[in-house]
C-alpha positions as CSV (number, residue, x, y, z in Angstrom):
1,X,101.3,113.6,81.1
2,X,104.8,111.8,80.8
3,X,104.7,108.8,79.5
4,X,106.2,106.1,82.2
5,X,105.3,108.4,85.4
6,X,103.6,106.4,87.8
7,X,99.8,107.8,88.3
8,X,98.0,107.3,91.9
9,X,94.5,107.7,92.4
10,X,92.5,107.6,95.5
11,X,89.6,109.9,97.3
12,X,87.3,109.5,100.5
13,X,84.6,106.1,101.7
14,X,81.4,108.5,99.6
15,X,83.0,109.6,96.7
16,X,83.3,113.0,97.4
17,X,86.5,113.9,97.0
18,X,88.9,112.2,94.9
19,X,92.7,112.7,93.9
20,X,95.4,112.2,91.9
21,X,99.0,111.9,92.3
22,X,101.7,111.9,89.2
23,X,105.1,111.0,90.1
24,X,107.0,108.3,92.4
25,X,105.7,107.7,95.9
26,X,109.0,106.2,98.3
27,X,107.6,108.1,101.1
28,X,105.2,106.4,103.1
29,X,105.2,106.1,106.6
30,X,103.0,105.1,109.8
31,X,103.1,108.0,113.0
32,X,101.5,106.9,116.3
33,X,101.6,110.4,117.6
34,X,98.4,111.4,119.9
35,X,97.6,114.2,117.2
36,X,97.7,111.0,114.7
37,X,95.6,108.7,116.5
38,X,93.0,111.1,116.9
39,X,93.1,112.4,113.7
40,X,92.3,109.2,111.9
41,X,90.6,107.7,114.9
42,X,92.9,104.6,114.8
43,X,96.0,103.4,116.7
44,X,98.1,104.9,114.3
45,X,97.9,107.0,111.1
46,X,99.4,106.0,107.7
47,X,100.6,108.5,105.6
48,X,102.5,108.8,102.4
49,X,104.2,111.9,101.3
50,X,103.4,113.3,97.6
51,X,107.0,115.4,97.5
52,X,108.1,115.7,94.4
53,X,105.0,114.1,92.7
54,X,102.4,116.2,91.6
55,X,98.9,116.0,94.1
56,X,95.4,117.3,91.5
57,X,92.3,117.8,93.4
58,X,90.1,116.0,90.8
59,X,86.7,115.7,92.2
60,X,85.7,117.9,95.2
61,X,88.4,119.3,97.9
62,X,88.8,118.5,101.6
63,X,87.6,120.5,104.3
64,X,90.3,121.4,106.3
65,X,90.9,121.6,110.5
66,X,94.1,123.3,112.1
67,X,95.4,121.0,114.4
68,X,98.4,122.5,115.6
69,X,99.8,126.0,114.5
70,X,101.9,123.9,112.1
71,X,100.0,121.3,110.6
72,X,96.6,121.3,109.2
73,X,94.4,118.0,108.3
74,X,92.5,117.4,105.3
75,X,89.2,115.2,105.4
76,X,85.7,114.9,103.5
77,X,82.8,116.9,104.7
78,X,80.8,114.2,103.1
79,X,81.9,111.0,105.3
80,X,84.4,112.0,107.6
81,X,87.5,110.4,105.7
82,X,90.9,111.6,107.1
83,X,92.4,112.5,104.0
84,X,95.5,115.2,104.3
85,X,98.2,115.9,106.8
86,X,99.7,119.1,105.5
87,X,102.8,120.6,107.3
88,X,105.7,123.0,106.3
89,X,107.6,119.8,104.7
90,X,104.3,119.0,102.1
91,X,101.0,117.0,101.9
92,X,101.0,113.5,102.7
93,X,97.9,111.2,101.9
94,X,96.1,109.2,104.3
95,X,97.7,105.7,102.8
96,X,94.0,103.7,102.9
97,X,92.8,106.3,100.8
98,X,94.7,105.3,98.0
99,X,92.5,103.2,95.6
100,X,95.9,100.5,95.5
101,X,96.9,100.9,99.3
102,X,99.1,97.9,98.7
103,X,100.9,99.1,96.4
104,X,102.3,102.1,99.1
105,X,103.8,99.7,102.1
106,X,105.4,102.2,105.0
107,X,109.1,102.2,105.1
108,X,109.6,104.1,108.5
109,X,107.3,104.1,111.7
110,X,107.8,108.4,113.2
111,X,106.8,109.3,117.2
112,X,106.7,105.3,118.6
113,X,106.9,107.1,121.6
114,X,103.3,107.4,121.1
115,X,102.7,103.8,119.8
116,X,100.3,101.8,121.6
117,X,102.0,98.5,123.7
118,X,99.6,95.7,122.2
119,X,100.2,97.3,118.5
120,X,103.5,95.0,117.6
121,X,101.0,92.2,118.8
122,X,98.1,92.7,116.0
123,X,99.0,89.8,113.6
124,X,99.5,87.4,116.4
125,X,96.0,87.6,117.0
126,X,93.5,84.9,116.1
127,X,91.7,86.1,113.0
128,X,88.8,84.8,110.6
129,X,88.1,85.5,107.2
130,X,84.6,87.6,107.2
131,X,82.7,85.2,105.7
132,X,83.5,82.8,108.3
133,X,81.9,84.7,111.1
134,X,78.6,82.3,111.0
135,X,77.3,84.8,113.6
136,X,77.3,87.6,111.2
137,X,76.1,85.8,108.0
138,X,72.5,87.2,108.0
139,X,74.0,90.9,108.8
140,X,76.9,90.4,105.7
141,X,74.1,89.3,103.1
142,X,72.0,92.5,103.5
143,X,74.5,94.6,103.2
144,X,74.3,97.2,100.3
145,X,77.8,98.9,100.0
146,X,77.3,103.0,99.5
147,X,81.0,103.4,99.6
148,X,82.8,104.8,96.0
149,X,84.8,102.0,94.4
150,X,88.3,101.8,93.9
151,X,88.9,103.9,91.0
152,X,87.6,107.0,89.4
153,X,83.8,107.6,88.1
154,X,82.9,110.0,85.7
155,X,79.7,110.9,88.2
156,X,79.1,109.8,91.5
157,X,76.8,108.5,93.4
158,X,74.9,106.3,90.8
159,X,70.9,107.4,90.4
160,X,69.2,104.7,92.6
C-alpha cells in the first residue's frame, strides 16, 4: 500500500461483510430515484462512488439482486444492509456503511424528480437528543447492541 493514499473501511449492521477502499473518494452523492428509495428502504439513498480507488472485499461478499437490466445492488444476506449499487459507470458504496460516514459528505443530489416534498424540511423539524426521550429511558438502558463496530475485527461476532 502507498504510503499517503487515503484508506476507507466500512461493511454491513452484523459484521458480515466488510470492505475496504484505497484511494480518494470526491464522489459522493444522494439519488431519490424510486429504484433508490426502495432499495435502501429510506427517502433517498446515499451513495459514494469508488472510481479510481481500489474497492477489496475483506470479510464476506454481498449477495446481489438485479434491479434493472443495468444496475445490480449489493447487500448482506446476514442483516439486510444495502451495501452496492453497481452500474456500467462502477460500484458505489452505500455512504452509512462507511465506518467514518462523515468524513464522505454528498456533493450532488441525482433524479430530485423523485425526491420526496417534506425532505428539504427534515432539519427544521423539532428534534431531541435520545437520551432525552424520558419515555424511552427504560427501553434505551436494556439495550444490548449486536451490531459490528466501526472498524475492522480480526473475528466477528464475539463468543457470548
Amino acid at each position: 500500500m502507498d504510503e499517503g493514499v487515503p484508506v476507507h473501511t466500512g461493511g454491513c449492521q452484523c459484521g458480515a461483510v466488510r470492505f475496504r477502499v484505497a484511494g480518494v473518494l470526491e464522489d459522493a452523492s444522494v439519488c431519490h430515484c424510486r429504484m433508490c428509495q426502495k432499495a435502501f428502504g429510506a427517502y433517498y439513498a446515499p451513495l459514494v462512488s469508488t472510481r479510481g480507488a481500489a474497492l477489496a472485499w475483506t470479510r464476506g461478499a454481498p449477495r446481489h439482486f438485479q434491479s434493472s437490466n443495468l444496475v445490480r445492488r449489493g447487500f448482506c444476506a446476514g442483516c439486510g444492509t444495502p451495501l452496492t449499487y453497481e452500474g456500467p459507470d462502477g460500484v458505489a458504496l452505500a455512504a452509512g456503511a462507511f465506518d467514518r460516514p462523515a468524513a464522505l459528505a454528498p456533493r450532488i443530489q441525482y433524479a430530485i424528480e423523485g425526491r420526496l416534498p417534506f425532505v428539504d424540511g427534515l432539519a427544521a423539524l423539532p428534534a431531541r437528543r435520545t437520551e432525552e426521550d424520558e419515555a424511552a429511558a427504560d427501553f434505551l438502558a436494556r439495550i444490548v447492541s449486536c451490531q459490528h463496530p466501526d472498524h475492522d475485527t480480526g473475528d466477528w461476532p464475539p463468543a457470548r
